[in-house]
C-alpha positions in Angstrom: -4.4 -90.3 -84.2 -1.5 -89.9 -81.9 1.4 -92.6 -82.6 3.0 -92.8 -78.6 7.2 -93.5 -78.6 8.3 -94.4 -75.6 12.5 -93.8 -74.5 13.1 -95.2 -71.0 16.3 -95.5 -69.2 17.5 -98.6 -67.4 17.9 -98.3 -63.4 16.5 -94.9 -63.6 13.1 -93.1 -63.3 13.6 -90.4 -66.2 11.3 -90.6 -68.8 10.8 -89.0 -72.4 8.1 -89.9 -74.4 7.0 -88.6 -78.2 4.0 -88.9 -80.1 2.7 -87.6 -83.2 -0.9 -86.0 -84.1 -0.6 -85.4 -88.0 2.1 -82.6 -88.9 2.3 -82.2 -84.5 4.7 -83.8 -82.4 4.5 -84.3 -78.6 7.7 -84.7 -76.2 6.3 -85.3 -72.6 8.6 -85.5 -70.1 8.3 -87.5 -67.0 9.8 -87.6 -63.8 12.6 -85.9 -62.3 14.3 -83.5 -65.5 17.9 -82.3 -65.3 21.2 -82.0 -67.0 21.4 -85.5 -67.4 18.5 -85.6 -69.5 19.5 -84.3 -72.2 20.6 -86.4 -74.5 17.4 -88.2 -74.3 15.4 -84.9 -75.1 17.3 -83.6 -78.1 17.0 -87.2 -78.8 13.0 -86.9 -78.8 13.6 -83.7 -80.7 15.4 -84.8 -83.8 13.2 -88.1 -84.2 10.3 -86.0 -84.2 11.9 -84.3 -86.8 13.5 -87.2 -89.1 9.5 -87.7 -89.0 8.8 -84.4 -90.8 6.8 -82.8 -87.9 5.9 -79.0 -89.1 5.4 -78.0 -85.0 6.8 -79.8 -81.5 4.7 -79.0 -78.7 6.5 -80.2 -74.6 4.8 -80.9 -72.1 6.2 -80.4 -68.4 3.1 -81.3 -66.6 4.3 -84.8 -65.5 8.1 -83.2 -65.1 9.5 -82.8 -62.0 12.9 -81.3 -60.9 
């Protein structure tokens, strides 16, 4: 079952969101994605990996730039 985290800034549309499947973790990005996104990717990264995740799969499909 996929456990959905949620990371949202204030005043802004950006968008990073992780879940985890088993030994998978998700990091779906929504919205407009640029250079001033990421600090709230690597910080989806390295929770997903405090969490032991073996594999991280991203998903641009709701990413825009």
């Amino acid at each position: 079952m996929r456990q959905t985290h949620r990371v949202m800034r204030r005043g802004s549309r950006k968008c990073v969101s992780t879940t985890v499947d088993g030994a998978t973790g998700f990091v779906d990005l929504h919205g407009e994605v640029d250079i001033t996104a990421v600090v709230q990717i690597e910080t989806a990264f390295l929770e997903l990996v405090d969490r032991g995740v073996g594999c991280i799969v991203v998903d641009f499909s709701d990413a825009a730039f």
